[in-house]
N, C-alpha and C positions, 0 to 999 in steps of 0.2 A: 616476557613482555618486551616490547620491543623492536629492535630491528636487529637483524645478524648478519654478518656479511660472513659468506662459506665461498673458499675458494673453488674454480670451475671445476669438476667432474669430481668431486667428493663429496663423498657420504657425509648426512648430518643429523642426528637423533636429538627430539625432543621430547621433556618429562615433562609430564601435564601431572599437576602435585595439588589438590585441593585443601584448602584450608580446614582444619578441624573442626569437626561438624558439619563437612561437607560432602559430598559426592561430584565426582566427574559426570555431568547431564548428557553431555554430544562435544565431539573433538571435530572440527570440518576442516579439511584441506583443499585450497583454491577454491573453496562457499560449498564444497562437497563433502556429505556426511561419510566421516569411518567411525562412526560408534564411539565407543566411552573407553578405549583401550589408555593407559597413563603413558606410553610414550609410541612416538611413530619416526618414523626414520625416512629422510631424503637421501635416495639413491644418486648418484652422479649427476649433483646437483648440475645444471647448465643453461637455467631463467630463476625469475623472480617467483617465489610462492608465496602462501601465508598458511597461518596456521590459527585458527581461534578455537576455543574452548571454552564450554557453557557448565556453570556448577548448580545442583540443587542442595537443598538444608539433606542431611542423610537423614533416612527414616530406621527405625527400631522397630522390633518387636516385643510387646507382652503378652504371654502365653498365662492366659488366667483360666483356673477351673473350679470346680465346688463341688465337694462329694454329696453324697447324696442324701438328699433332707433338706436342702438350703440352696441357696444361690447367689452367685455374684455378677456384679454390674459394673461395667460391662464384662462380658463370658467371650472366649473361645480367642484367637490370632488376633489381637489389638494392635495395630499400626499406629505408634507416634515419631512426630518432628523430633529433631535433635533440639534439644534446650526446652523445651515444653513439660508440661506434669503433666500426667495422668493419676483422677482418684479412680478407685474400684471400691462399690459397697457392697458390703458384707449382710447377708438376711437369711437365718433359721426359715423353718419351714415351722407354721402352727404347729407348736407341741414339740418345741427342739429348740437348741439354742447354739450359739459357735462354739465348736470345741477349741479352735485352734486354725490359725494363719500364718501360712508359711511366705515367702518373702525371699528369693531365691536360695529355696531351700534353710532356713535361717525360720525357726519357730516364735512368733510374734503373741502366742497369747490368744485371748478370745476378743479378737478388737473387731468392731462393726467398720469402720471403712478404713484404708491404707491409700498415702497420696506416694506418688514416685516423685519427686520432685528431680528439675534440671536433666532430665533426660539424655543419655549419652554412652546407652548401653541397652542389651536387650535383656529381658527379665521373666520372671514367672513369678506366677501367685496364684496358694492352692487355698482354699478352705477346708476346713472338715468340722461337722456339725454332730451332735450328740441328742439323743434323748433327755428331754427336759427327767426331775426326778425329784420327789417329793419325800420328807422326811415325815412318819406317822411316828408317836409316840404312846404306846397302848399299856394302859394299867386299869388293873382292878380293884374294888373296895375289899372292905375283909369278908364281904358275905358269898365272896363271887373270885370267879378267877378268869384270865386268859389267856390261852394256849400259843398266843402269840405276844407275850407282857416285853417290854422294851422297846427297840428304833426298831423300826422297817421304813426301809426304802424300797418305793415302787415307782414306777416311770407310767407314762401317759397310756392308755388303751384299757384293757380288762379290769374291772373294777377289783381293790383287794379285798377278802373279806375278812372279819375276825371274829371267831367263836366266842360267844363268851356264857361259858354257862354256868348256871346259878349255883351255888355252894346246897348242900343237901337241908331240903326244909325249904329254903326261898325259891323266888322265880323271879326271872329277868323283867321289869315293867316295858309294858307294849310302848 
């Protein structure tokens, strides 16, 4: 910032240094663009020049995904501002529920949304979802028995069945 005074025909290098959280936007030399380079260098100096330089907020990535059965919102290369949050929600597929949310790499549990807060790095967030699953409890009286007596668990789609057939003399009522 400033003014510099460089003696006539020497070199003079300048560091374009943006603030954290920042990004180098455009560096222009005498109101001419050379790009976002962080320093430029005056050859045998021998007139007056100038030098500005334009910054934006730096952007992040979050790389969000969700296996298969479920979904997250928002999905796929997420672009945020530096200091900003971004939530992502979390949603089973009918007949499934979250197994589990990772959090750059870092297992969070079966939680429905996660917020990043204060942005200032880039990130990932995966999902993975399970088959819902249901606990049966099957017992028979003393006249009768069942080939499947105790817990089954079965999960969502073909229906289970369970024999039960009558002890010798009786018959199962319709």
């Amino acid at each position: 910032k400033g003014e510099t005074v460089v003696r006539n025909n020497t070199d003079r290098t300048f560091t374009v240094s943006p603030d954290f959280g920042y990004d180098i936007a455009a560096v222009a030399v005498d109101d001419v663009p050379v790009g976002t380079a962080p320093t430029y260098t005056f050859y045998s100096v021998a007139e007056d020049h100038t030098i500005e330089a334009s910054f934006d907020l730096k952007r992040y990535h979050i790389v969000a995904a969700a296996g298969p059965n479920g979904s997250i919102d928002p999905s796929g290369d997420v672009t945020v501002v530096h200091g900003t949050e971004q939530t992502f929600l979390i949603s089973p597929n009918t007949g499934y529920n979250i197994l589990n949310v990772n959090v750059d790499g870092v297992p969070l549990g079966a939680i429905p949304d996660y917020t990043f807060p204060d942005i200032s790095a880039d990130h990932t967030i995966e999902a993975s979802f399970d088959i819902n699953r249901y606990h049966i409890v099957a017992t028979a009286g003393p006249k009768g028995s069942s080939n499947q007596s105790g817990n089954a668990t079965v999960g969502n789609g073909p229906e289970k069945t369970f024999p039960i057939p009558p002890a010798p003399g009786s018959t199962v009522p319709a």
